[in-house]
N, CA, C and O of each residue as an XYZ file, in Angstrom:
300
protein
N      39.170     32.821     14.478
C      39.930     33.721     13.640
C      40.625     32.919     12.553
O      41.140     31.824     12.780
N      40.620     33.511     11.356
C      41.314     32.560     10.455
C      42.945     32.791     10.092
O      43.342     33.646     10.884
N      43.746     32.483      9.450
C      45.093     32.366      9.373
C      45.553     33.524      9.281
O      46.700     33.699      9.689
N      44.532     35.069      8.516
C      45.528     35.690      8.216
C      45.086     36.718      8.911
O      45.073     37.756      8.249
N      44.442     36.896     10.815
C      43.663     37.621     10.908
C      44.396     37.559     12.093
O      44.528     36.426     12.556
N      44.947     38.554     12.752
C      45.633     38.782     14.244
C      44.645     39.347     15.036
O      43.606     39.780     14.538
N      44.969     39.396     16.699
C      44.254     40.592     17.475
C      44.700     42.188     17.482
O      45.835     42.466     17.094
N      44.109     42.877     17.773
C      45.059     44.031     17.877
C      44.826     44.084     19.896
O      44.259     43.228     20.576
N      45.464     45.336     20.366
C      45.298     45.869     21.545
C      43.724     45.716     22.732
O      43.412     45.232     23.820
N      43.257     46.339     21.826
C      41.723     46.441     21.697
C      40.532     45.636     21.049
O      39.372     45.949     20.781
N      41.222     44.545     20.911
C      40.525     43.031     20.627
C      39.730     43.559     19.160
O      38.627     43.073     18.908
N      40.262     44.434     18.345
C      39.860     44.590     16.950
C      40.748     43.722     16.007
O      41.959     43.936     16.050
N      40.215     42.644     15.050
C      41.074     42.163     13.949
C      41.316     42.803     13.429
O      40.893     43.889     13.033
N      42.560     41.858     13.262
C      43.427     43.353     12.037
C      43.070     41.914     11.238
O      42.725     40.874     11.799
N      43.284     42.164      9.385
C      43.284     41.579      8.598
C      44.658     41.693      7.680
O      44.848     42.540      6.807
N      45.312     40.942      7.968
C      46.954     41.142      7.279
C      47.073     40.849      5.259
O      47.553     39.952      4.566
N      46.662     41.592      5.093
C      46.890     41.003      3.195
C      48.166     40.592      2.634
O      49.189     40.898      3.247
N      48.231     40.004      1.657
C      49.346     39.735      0.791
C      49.590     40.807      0.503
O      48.865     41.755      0.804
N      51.066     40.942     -0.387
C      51.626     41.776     -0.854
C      50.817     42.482     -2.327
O      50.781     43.630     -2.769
N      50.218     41.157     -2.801
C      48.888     42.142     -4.191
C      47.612     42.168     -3.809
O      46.702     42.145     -4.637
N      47.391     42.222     -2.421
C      46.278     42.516     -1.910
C      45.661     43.691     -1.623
O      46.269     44.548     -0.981
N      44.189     43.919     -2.119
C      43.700     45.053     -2.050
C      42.689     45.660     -1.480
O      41.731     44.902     -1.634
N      42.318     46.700     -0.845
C      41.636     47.077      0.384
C      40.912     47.836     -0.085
O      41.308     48.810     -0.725
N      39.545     47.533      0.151
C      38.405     48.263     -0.420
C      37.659     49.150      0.507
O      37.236     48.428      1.410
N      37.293     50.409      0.706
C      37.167     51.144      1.256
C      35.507     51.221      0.891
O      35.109     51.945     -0.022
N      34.465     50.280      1.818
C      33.223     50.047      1.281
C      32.081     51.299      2.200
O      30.859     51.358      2.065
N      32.631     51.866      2.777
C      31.780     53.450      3.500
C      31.279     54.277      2.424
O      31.906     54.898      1.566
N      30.500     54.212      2.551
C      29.099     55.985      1.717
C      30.019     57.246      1.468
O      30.789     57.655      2.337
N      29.913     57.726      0.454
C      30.190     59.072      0.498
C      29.155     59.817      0.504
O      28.422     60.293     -0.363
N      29.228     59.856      2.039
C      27.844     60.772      2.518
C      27.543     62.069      1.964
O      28.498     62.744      1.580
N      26.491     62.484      1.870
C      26.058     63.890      1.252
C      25.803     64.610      2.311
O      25.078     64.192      3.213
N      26.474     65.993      2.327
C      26.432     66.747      3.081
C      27.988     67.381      3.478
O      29.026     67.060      2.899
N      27.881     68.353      4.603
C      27.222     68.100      5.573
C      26.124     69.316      5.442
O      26.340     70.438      4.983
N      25.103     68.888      5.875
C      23.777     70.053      6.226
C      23.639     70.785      7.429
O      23.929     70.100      8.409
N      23.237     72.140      7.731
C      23.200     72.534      8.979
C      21.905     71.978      9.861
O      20.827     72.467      9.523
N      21.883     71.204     10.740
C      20.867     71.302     11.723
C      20.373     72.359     12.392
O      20.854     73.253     13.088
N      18.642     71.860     11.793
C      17.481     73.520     12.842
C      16.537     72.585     13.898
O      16.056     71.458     14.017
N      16.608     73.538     14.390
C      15.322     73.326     15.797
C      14.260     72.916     14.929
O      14.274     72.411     13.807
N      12.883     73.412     16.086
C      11.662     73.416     15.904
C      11.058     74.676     15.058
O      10.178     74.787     14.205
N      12.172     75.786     15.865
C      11.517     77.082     15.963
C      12.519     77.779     14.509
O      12.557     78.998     14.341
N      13.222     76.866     13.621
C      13.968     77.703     12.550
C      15.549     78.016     12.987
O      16.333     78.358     12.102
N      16.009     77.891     14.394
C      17.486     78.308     14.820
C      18.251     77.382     14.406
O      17.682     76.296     14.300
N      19.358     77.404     14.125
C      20.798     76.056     14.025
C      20.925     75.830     15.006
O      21.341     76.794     15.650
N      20.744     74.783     15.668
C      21.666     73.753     16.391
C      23.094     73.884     16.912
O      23.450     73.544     18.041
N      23.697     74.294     16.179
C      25.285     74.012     16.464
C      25.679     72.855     15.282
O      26.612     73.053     14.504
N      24.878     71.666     15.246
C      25.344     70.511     14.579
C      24.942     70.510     13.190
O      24.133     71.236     12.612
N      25.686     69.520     12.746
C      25.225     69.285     11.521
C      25.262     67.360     10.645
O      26.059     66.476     10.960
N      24.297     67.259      9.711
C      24.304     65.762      9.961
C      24.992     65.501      8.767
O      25.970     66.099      8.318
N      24.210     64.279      8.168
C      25.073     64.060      6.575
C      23.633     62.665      6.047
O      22.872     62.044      6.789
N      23.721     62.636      5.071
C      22.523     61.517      4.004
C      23.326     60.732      3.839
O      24.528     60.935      3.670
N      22.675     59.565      3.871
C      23.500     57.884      2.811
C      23.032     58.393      1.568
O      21.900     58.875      1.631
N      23.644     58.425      0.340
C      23.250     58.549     -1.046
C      22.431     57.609     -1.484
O      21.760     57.726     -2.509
N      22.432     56.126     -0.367
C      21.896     54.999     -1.061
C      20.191     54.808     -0.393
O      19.205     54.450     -1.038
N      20.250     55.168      1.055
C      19.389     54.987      1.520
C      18.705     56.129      2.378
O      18.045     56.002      3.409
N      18.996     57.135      1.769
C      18.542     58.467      2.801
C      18.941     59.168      4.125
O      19.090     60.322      4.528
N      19.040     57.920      4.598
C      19.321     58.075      6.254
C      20.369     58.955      7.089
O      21.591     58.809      7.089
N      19.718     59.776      7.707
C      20.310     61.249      8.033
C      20.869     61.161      9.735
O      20.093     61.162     10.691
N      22.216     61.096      9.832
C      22.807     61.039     10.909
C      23.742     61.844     10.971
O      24.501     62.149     10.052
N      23.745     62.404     12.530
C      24.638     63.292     12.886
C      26.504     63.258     12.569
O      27.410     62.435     12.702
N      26.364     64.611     12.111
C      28.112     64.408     11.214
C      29.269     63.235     11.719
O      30.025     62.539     11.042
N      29.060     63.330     13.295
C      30.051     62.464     14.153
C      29.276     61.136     13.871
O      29.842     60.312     13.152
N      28.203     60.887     14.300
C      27.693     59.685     13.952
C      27.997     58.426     13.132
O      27.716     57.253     13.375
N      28.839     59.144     11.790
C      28.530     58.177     10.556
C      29.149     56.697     11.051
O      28.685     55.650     10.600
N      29.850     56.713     11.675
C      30.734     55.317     11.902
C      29.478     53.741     12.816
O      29.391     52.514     12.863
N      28.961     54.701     13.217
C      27.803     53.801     13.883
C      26.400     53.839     13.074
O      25.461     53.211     13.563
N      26.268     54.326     12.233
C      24.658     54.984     11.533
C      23.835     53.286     11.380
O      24.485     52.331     10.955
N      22.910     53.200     11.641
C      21.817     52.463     10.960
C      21.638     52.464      9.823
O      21.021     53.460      9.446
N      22.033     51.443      8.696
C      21.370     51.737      7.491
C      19.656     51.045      7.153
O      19.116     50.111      7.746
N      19.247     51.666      6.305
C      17.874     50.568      6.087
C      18.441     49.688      5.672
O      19.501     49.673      5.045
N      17.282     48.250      6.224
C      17.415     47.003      5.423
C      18.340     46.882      3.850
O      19.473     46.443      3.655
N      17.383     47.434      2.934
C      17.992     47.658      1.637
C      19.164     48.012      0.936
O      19.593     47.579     -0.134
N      19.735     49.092      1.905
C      21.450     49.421      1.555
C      22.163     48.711      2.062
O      22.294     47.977      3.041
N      22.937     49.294      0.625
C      24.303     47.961      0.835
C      25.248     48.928      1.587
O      26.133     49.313      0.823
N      25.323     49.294      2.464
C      25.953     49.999      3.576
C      25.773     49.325      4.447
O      26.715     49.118      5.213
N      24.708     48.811      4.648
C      24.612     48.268      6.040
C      25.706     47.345      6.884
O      25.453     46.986      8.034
């Protein structure tokens, strides 16, 4: 861990900034959300959401874990 990087509770770093330090919020603004259909044409209940960058269609709750392709800079 480096100097300016604590543990938290849950063994997640926290990253402590300076006072003109600035926090970049680098997550997709996913497109959507879309309703999910079956096979047969019915909704689901759920619904997913697109990476704008790389297509990739994951369930609304999902986004925090999603796979991006190789190519996006999401990944």
């Amino acid at each position: 861990m480096s100097t300016n990087e604590s543990e938290s509770q849950d063994s997640t770093a926290i990253i402590e900034a300076g006072d003109d330090g600035v926090i970049l919020d680098d997550s997709p603004e996913w497109e959507g959300p879309f309703t999910e259909f079956n096979q047969y044409g019915q909704p689901t209940g759920h619904t997913y959401v697109r990476c704008p960058e790389c297509g990739i269609e994951v369930l609304e709750s999902d986004t925090p874990t999603a796979s991006h392709r190789p190519a996006c800079r999401f990944k």
